[in-house]
Structures are given as C-alpha cells and as structure tokens.
Backbone as CSV, one residue per row, in Angstrom:
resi,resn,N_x,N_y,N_z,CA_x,CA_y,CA_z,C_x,C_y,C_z
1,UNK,12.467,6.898,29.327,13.741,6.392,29.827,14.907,6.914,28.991
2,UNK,16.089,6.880,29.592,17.363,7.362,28.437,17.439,6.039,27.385
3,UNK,18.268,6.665,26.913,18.851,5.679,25.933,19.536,4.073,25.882
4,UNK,19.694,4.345,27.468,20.299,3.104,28.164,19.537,2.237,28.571
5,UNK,17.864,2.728,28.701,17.109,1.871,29.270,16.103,1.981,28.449
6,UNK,15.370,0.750,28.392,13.603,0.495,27.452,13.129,-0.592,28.296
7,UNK,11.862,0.236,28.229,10.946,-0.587,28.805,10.129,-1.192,28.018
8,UNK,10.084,-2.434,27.863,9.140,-2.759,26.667,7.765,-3.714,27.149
9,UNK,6.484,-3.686,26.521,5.560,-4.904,26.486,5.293,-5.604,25.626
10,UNK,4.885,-6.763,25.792,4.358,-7.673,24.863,3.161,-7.990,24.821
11,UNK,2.395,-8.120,24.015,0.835,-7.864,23.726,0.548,-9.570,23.179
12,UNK,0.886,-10.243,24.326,-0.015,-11.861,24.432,-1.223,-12.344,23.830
13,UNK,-1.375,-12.274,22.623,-3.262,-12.557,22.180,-3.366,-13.537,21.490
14,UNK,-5.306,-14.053,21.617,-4.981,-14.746,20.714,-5.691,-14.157,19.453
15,UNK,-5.351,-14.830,18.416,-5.897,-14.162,17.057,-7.062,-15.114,16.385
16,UNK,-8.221,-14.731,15.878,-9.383,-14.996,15.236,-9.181,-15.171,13.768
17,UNK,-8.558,-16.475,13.447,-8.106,-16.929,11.807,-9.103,-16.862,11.176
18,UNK,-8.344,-15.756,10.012,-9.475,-15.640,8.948,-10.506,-14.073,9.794
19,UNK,-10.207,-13.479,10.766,-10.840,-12.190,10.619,-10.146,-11.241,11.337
20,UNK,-9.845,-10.213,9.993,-9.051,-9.207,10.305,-9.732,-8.186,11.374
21,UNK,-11.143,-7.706,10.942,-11.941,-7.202,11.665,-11.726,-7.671,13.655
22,UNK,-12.045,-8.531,13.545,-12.280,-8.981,14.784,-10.762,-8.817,15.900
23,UNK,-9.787,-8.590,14.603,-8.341,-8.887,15.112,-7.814,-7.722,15.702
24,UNK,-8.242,-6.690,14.990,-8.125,-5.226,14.855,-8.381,-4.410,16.114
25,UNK,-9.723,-4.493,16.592,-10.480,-4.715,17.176,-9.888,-5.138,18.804
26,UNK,-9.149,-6.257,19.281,-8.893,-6.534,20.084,-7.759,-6.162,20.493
27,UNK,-6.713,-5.627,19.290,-5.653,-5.418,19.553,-5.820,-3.546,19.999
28,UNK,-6.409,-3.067,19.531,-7.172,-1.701,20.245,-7.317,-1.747,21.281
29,UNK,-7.871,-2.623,21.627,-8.118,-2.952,23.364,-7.062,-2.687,23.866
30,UNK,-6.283,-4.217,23.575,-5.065,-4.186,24.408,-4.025,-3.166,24.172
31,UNK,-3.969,-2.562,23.311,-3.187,-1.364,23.158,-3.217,-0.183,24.195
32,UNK,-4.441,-0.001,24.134,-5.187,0.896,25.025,-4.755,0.711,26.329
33,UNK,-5.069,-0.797,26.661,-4.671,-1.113,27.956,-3.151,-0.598,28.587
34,UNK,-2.505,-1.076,27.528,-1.149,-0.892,27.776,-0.698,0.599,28.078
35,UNK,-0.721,1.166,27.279,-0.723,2.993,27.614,-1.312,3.286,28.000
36,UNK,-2.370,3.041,28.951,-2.859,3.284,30.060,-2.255,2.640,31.933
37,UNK,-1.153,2.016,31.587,-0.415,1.450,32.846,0.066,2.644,33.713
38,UNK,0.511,1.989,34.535,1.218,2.820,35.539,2.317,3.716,34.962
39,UNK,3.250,2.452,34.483,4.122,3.153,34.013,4.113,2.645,32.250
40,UNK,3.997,3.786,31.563,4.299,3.710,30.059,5.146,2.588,29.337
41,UNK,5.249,1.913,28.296,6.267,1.323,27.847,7.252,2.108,27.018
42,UNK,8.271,1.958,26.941,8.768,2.676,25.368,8.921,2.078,24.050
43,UNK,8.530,0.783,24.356,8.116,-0.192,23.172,7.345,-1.058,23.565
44,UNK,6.526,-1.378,22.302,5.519,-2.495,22.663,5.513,-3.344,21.331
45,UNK,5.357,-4.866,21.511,5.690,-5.882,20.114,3.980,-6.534,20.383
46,UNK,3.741,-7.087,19.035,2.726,-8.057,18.761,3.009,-9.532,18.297
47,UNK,2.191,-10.216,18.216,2.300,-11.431,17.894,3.066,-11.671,16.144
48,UNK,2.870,-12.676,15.375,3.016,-12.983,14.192,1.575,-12.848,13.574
49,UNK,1.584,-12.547,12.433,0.320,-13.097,11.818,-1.220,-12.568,12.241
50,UNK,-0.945,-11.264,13.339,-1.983,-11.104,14.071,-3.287,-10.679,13.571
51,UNK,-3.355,-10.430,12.199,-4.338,-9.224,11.281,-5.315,-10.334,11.072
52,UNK,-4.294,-12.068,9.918,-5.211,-13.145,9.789,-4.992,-14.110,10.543
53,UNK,-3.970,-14.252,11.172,-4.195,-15.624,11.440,-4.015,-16.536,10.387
54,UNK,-3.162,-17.679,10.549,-2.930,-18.787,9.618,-4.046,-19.138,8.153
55,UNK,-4.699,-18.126,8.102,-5.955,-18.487,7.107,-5.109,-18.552,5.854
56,UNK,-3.921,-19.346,5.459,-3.517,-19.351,4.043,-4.408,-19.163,2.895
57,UNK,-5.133,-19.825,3.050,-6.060,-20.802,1.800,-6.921,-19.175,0.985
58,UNK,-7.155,-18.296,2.132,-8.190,-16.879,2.108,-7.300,-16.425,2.021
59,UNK,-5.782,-16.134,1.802,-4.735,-14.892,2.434,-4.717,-13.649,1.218
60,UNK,-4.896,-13.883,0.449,-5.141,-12.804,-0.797,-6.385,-12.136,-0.718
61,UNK,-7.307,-12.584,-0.143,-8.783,-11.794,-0.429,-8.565,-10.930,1.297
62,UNK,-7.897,-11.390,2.101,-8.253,-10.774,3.644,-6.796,-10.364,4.046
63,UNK,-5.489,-10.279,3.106,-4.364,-10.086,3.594,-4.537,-7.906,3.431
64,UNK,-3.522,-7.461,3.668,-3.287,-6.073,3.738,-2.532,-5.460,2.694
65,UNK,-3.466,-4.892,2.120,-3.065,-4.403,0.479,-1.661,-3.422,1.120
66,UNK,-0.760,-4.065,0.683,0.440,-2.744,0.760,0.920,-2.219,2.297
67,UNK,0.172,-3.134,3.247,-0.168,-3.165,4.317,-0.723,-1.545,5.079
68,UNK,-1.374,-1.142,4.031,-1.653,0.377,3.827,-2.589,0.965,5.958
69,UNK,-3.452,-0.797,5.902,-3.983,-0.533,6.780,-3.764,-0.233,8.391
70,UNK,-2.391,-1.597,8.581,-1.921,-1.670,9.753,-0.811,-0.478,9.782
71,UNK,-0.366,0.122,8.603,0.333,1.550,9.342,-0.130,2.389,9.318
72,UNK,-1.019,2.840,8.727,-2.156,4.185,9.030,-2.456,4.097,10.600
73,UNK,-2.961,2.730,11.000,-3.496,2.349,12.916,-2.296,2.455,13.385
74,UNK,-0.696,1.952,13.226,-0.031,1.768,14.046,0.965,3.314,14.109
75,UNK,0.604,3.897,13.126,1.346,5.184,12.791,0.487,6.431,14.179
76,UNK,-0.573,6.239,13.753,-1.603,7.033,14.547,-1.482,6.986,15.705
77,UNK,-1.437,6.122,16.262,-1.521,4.922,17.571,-0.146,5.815,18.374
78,UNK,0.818,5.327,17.595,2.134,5.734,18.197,2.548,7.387,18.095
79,UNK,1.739,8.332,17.287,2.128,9.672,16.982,0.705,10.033,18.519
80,UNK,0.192,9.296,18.607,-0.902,10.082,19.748,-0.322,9.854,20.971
81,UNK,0.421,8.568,21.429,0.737,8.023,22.684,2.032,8.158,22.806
82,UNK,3.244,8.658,22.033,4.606,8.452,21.881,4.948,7.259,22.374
83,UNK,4.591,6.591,21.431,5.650,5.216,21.672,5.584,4.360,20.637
84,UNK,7.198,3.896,20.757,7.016,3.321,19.844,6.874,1.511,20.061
85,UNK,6.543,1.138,18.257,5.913,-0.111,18.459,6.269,-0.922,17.054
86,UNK,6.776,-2.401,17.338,7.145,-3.026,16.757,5.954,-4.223,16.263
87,UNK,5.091,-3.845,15.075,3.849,-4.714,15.157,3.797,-6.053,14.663
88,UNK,4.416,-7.020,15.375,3.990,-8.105,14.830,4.086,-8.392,13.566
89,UNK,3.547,-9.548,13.197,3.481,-9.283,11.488,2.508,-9.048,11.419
90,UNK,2.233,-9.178,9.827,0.683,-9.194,9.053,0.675,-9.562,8.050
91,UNK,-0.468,-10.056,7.255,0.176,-10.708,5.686,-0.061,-9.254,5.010
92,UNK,0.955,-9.053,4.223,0.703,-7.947,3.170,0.938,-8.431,1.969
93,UNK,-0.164,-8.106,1.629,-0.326,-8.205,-0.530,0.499,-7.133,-0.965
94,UNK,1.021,-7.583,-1.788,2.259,-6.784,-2.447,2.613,-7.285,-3.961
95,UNK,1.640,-6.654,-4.868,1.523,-6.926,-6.258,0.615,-7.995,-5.906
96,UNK,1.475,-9.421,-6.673,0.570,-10.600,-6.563,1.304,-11.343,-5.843
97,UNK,1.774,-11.144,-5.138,2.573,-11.517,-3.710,1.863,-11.472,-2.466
98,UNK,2.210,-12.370,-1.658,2.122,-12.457,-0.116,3.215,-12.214,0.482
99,UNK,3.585,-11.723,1.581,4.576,-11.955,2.719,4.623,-11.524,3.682
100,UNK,5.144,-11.952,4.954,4.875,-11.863,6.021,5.615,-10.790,6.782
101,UNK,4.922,-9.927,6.946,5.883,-8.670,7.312,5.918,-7.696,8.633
102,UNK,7.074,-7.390,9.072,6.814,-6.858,10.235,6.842,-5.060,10.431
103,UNK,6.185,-4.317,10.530,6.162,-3.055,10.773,6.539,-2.273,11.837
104,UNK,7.846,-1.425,11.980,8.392,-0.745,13.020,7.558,0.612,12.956
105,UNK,7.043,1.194,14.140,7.498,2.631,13.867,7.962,3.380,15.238
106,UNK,7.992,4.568,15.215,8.600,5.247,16.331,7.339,6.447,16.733
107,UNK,8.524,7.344,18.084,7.597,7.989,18.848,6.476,9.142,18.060
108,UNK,6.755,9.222,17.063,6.440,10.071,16.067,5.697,9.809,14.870
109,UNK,5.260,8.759,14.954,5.016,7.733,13.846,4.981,7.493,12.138
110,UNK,6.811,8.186,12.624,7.402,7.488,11.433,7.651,5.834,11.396
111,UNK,7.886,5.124,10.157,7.993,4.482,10.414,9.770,3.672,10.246
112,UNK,10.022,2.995,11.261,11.408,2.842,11.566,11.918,1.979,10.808
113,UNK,11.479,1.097,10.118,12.073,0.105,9.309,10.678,-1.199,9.654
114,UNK,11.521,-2.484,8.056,9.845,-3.072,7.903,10.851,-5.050,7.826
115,UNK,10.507,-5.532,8.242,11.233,-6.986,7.601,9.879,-7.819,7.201
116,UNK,10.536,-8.844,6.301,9.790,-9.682,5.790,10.160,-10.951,6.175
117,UNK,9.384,-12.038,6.494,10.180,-13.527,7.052,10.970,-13.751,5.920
118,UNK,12.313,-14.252,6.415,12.942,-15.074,5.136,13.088,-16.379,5.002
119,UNK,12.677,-17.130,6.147,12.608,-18.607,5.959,11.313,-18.907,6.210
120,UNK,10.480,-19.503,5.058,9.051,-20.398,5.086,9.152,-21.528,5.748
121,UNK,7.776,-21.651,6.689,7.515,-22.768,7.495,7.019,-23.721,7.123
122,UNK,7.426,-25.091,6.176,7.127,-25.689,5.653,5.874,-26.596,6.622
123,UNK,6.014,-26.502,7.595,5.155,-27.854,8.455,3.739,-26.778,8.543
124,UNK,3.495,-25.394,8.150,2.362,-24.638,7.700,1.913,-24.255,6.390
125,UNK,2.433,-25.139,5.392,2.670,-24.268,4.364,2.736,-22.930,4.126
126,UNK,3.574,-22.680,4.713,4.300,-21.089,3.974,4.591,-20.824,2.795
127,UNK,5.689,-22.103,2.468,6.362,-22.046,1.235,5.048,-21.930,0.065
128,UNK,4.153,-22.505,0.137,3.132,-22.493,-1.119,1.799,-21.374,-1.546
129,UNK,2.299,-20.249,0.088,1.468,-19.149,-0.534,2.034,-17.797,-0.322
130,UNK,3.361,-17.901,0.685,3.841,-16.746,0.495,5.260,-16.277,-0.191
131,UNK,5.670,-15.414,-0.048,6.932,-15.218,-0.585,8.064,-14.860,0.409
132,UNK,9.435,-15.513,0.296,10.112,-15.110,1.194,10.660,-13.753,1.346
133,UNK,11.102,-13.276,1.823,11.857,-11.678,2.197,13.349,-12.186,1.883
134,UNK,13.756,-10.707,1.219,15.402,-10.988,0.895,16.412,-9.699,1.840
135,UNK,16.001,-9.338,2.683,16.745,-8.264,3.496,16.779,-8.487,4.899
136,UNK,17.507,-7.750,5.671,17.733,-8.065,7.143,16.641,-6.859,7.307
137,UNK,16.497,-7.222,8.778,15.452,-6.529,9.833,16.263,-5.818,10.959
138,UNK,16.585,-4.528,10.320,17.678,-3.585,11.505,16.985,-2.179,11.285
139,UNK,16.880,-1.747,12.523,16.172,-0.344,12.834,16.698,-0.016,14.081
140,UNK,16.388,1.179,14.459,17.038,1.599,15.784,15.583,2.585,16.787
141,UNK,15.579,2.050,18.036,14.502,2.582,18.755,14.901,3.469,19.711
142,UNK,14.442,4.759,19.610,15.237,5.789,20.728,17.150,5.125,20.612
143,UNK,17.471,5.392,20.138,19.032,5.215,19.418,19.420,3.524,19.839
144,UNK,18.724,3.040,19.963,19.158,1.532,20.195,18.661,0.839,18.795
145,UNK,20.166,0.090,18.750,20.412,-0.523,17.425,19.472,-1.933,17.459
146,UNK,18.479,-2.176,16.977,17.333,-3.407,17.482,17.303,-4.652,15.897
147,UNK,16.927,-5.525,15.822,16.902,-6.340,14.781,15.437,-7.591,15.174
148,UNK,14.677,-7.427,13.645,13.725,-8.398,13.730,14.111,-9.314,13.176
149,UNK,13.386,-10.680,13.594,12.998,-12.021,13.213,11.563,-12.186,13.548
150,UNK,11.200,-13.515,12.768,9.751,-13.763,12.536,10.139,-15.280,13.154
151,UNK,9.645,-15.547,14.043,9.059,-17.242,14.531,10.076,-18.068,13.902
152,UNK,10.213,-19.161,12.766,10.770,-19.932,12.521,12.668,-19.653,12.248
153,UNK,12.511,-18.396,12.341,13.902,-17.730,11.988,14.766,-17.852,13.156
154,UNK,14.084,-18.017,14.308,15.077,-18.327,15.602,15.701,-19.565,15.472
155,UNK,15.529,-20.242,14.308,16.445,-21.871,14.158,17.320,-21.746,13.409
156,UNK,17.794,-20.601,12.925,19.046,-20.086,12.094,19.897,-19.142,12.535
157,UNK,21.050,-19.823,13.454,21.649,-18.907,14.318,22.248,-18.452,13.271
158,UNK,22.525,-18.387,12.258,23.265,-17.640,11.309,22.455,-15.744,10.673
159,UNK,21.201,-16.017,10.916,20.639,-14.731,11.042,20.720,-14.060,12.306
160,UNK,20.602,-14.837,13.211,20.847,-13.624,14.694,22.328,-13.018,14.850
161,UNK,23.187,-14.297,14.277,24.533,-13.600,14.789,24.708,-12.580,13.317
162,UNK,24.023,-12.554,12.417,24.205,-11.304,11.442,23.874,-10.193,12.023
163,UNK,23.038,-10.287,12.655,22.588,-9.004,13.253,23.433,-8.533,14.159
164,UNK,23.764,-9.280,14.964,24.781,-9.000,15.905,26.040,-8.540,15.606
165,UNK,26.881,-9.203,15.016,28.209,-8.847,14.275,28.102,-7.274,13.686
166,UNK,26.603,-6.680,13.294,26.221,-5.291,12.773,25.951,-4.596,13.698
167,UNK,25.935,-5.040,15.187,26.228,-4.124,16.403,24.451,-4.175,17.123
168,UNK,23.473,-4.962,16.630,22.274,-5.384,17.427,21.970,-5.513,18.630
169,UNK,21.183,-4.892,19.522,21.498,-5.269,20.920,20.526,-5.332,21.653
170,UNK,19.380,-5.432,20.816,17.727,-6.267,21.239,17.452,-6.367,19.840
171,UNK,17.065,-8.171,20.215,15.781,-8.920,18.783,14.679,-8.873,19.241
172,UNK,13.815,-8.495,18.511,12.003,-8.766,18.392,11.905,-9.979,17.531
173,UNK,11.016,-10.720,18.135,10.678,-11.963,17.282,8.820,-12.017,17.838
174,UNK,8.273,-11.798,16.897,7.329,-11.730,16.739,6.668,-13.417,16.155
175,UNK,6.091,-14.233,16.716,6.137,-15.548,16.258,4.237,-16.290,16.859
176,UNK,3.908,-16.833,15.933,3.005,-18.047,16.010,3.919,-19.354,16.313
177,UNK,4.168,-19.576,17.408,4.936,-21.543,18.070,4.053,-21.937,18.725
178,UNK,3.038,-23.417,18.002,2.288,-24.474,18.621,3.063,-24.904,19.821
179,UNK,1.752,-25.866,20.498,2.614,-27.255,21.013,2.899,-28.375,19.624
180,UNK,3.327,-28.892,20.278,4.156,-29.991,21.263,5.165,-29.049,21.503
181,UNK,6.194,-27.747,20.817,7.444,-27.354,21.136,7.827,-26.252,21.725
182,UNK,7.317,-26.299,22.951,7.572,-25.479,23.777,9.494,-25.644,24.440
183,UNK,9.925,-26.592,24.606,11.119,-26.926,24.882,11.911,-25.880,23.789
184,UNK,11.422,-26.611,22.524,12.161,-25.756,21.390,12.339,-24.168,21.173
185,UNK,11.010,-23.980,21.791,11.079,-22.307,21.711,11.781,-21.803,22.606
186,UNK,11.914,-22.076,23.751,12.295,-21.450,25.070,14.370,-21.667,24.782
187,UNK,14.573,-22.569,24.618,15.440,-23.231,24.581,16.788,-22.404,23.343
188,UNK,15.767,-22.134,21.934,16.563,-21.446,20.940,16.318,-20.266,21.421
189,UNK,15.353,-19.548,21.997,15.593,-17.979,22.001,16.652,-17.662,23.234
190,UNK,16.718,-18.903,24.233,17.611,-18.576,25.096,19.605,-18.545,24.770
191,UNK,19.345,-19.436,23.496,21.088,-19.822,23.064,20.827,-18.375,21.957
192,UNK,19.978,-18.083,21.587,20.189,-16.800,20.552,20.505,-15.604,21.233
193,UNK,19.893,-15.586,22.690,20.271,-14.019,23.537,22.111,-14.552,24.035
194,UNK,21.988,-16.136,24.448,23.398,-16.086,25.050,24.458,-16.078,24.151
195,UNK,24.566,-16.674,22.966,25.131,-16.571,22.079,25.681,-15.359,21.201
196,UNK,24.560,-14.273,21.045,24.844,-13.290,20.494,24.930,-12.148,21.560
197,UNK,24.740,-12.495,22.698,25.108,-11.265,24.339,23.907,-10.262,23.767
198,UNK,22.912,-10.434,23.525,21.496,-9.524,23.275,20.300,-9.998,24.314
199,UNK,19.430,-8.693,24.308,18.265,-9.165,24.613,17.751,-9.231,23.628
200,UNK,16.725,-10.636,24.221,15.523,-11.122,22.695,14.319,-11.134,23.609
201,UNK,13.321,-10.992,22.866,11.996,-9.859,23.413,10.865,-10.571,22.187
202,UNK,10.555,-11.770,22.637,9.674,-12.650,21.783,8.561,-12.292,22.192
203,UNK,7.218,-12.581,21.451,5.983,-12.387,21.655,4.921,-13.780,20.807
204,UNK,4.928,-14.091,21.679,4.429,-15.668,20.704,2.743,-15.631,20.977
205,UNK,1.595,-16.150,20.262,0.565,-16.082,20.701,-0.293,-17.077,21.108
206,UNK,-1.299,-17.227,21.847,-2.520,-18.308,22.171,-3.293,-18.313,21.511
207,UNK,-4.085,-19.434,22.279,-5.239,-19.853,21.638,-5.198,-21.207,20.370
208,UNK,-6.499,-21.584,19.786,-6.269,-22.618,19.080,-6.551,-22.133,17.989
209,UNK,-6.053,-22.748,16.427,-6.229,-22.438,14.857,-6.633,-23.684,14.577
210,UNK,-7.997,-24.273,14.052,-8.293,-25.199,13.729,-7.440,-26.348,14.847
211,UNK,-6.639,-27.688,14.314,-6.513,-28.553,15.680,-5.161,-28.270,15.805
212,UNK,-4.325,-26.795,15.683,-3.254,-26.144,16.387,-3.341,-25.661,17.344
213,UNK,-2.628,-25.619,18.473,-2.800,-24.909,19.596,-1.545,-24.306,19.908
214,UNK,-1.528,-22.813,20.415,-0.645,-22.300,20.754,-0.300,-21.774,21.973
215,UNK,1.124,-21.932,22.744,1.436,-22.013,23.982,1.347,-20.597,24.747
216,UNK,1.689,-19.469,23.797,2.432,-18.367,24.363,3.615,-18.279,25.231
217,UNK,3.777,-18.252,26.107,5.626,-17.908,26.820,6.206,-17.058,26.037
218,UNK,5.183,-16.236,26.167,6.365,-14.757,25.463,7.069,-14.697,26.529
219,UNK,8.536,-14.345,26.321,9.760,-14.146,26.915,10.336,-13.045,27.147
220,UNK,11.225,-12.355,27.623,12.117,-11.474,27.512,13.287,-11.796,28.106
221,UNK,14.397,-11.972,27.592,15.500,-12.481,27.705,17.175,-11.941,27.777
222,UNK,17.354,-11.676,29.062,18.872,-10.914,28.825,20.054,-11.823,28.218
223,UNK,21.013,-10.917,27.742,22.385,-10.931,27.339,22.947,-12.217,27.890
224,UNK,22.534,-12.471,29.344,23.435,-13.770,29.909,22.750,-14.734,30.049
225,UNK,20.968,-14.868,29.252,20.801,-15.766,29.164,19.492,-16.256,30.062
226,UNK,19.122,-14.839,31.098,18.605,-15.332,32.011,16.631,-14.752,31.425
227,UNK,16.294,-15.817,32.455,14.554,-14.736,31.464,13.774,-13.761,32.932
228,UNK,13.700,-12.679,32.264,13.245,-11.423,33.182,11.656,-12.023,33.472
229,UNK,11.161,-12.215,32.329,9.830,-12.546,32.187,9.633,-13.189,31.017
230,UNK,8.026,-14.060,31.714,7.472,-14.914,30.475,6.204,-15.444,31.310
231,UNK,5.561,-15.565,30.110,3.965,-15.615,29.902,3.573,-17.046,30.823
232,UNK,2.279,-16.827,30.583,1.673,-18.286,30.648,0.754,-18.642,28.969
233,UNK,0.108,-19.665,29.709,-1.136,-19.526,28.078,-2.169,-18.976,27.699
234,UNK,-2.289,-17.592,28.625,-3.254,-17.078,28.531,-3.231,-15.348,27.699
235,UNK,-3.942,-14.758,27.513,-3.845,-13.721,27.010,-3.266,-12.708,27.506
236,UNK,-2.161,-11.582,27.769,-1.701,-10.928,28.712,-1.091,-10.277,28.119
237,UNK,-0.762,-9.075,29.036,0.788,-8.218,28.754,1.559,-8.163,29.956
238,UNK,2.474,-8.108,28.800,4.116,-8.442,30.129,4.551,-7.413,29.748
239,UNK,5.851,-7.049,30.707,6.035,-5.970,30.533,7.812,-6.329,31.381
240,UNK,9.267,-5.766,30.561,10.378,-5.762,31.180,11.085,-4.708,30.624
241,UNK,11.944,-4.245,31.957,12.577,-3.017,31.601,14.202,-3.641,31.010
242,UNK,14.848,-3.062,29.919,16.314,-3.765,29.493,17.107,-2.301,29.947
243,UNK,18.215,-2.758,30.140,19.466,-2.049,30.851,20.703,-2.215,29.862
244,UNK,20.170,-1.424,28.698,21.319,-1.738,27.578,22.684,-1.828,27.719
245,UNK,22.867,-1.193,29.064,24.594,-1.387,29.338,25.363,-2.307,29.611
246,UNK,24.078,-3.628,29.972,24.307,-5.113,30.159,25.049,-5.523,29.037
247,UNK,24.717,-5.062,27.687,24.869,-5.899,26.402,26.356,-5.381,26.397
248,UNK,26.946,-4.421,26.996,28.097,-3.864,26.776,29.054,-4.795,27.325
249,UNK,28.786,-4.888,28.742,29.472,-5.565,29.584,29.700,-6.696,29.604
250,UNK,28.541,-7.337,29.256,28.651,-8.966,28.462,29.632,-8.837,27.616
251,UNK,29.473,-7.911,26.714,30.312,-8.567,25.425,31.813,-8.074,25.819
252,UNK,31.974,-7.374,26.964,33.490,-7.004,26.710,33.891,-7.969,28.284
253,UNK,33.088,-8.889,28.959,33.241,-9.974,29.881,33.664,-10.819,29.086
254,UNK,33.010,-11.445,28.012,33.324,-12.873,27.098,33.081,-12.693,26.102
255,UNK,34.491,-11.805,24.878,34.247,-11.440,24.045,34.687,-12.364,22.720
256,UNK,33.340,-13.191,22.803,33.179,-13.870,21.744,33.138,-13.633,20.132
257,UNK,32.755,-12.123,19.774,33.105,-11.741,18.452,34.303,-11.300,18.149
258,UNK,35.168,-10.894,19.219,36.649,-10.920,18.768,37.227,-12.082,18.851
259,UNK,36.926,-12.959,19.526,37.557,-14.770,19.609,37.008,-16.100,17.982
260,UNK,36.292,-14.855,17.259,35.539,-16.003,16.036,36.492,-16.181,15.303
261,UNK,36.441,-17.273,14.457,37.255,-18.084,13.212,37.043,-18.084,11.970
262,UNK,36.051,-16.770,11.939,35.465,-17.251,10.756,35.856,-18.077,9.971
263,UNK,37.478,-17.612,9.093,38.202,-18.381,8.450,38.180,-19.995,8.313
264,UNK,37.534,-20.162,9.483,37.679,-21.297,9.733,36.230,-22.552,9.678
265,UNK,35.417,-21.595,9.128,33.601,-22.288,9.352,32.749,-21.286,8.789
C-alpha cells in the first residue's frame, strides 16, 4: 500500500504461562497463517507477554536474555515475508533486570524501535519483579509516524497525548486485559483514538492464566472514534485497512492541539 494506507493484523492468541517453547511455536503458526491471506498485511501486532505469559514467580529462568531470541525470529520472519511487525511484548532479562518490552521491526528486518512498559500493574504484581521503562515508544512504519503502549498504559492519557503532540498517528498497544473489565478496555482505547484524532490498533489476548481469564476484543480504532473491527474471545486474526489521511482531516476538522491550555493544567 502507499504511505497513506496500512493494512494491519492482529494475531488474537492465547498464551501457555510459563512456556516459551510452546508459545513460539503457535505464534509460527499464526504468522504463517497471516502471510499467507489473500491479501498481505503491512503490519502485524501480538499480544503482551506472549513468549511467558504472566509466569512472574519463573520470569528470570524462562524470560529472553537480551531478548536475543524473539528478534533473531521476528527479524527473519519479516526480512523473508516483507512485512513489517510490531511484536507484542516479551519479558527480556537485561542484566539482572526484567522488563516488559516491545519489539518493532520493518520490511527488511531491521529493527524499528523497542519500548519498555512504563507503568507496573500493581493488581499483577509487576511492580515486584519487573522494572519500569524510562523512554517513549515512537518509530515510524513505511513513513508513518506510529507510537507504542503496553496494556495498563492506556489509563494515562498523559502518555498517548505525548505521543501525539510529537505528530503520532497510529498506537499499538499490545496488552494482557482480564475480565471483569471489558467496559474499561473498550471504553479507554476508544477516548485515546478520539482524544488524540489517531488510530489505536490494540491486540489483547485469550484464554485463562491460572483463575484469570482473558477477554480479547482486539480492536482497531479510527481517529473519530469509531471501531473498524474487534474480536471475540476466541483465538483469531483480524485484519483493518487505516487511511492515514483520516488523521489529517480530523485534526484540521477539530483542532484540538491548537485549542490546548497547557498553561493552564
């Protein structure tokens, strides 16, 4: 597609806590699947966490040294199929560190830029085994200016509209969201696309983690708010084409970043 348009999928799974092997493995599949469609994507996102799975307690003995592993596969992956791909997270060991990190790369499989979550999910313990990330998540895909978040980060409109104000004009949010809060999820990623005039291009995953259960409704979400597509609870790929010229027109329809106060809040 030009530059104006991406087609992207989302790779719906669920993940096997506590085995990377098994994780690896499935996401091959569905990879496969995907570049094998009708029509190609020009991006494709993964879940959060997809390598372990919530296995805190194990995350040092089964996390990804340097995350050496998931970009060697996702580098390969994307230099054989041209496309590029925004992977989810993964835990990567980093010294004697954990953190939760997300890996870009492109048609070529370089890799495009990397974020780390910066807000820990206390109701999972995050805070007590990993480390937070201190940088923004901005890369650009086939010349589109794109910005990550990780799952709990969609409750801080103060990171999306950073991105935005830096000229962002699709978020990846790559996220593990249980029930009960499905309201919550649907609800913030929709005030984060209307709010900041972006598409947001979530990928949330299924299945159960011990007595967690997760909804999926991966989303894809235009500029005004509306949803192109979204999941059910089952394992899948979705797939929506964005029309980047939307984000233009939005923002020069109701141009809310020239109307801010900062000064004022």
């Amino acid at each position: 597609m030009s530059e104006q348009q991406l087609k992207v999928a989302i790779l719906q799974m669920d993940i096997a806590i506590g085995e990377p092997e098994t994780n690896f493995a499935k996401l091959s599949e569905l990879l496969e699947s995907c570049v094998q469609a009708e029509s190609k994507p020009d991006v494709i996102v993964f879940p959060e966490m997809w390598n372990t799975g919530y296995a805190l307690d194990r995350i040092r003995e089964i996390g990804d040294r340097d995350g050496e592993r998931t970009k060697a596969f996702i580098s390969a992956f994307c230099r054989k199929h041209g496309v590029n791909i925004v992977a989810g997270s993964v835990a990567e060991l980093d010294g004697d560190q954990v953190r939760n990190t997300i890996y870009a790369f492109d048609r070529e499989g370089r890799e495009a830029g990397e974020y780390s979550k910066i807000h820990l999910f206390r109701l999972m313990d995050e805070e007590k085994y990993l480390t937070a990330g201190d940088t923004l998540g901005k890369l650009e895909l086939d010349g589109v200016p794109a910005g990550m978040m990780i799952c709990y980060d969609i409750r801080f409109p103060e990171l999306s509209r950073r991105l935005a104000l830096d000229g962002v004009k699709v978020l990846f949010v790559p996220a593990e969201w249980p029930h009960p809060r499905l309201h919550h999820w649907r609800t913030l990623l929709t005030a984060r696309a209307i709010e900041n005039q972006m598409y947001v291009v979530a990928c949330n995953r299924v299945g159960t983690s011990g007595t967690t259960s997760f909804f999926g409704h991966s989303m894809v979400i235009d500029p005004w708010g509306e949803i192109l597509t979204e999941g059910d609870e089952s394992e899948q790929i979705l797939t929506a084409d964005l029309d980047l010229t939307v984000v233009d027109k939005v923002r020069a329809t109701i141009p809310v970043f020239a109307d801010r106060r900062p000064e004022l809040y």
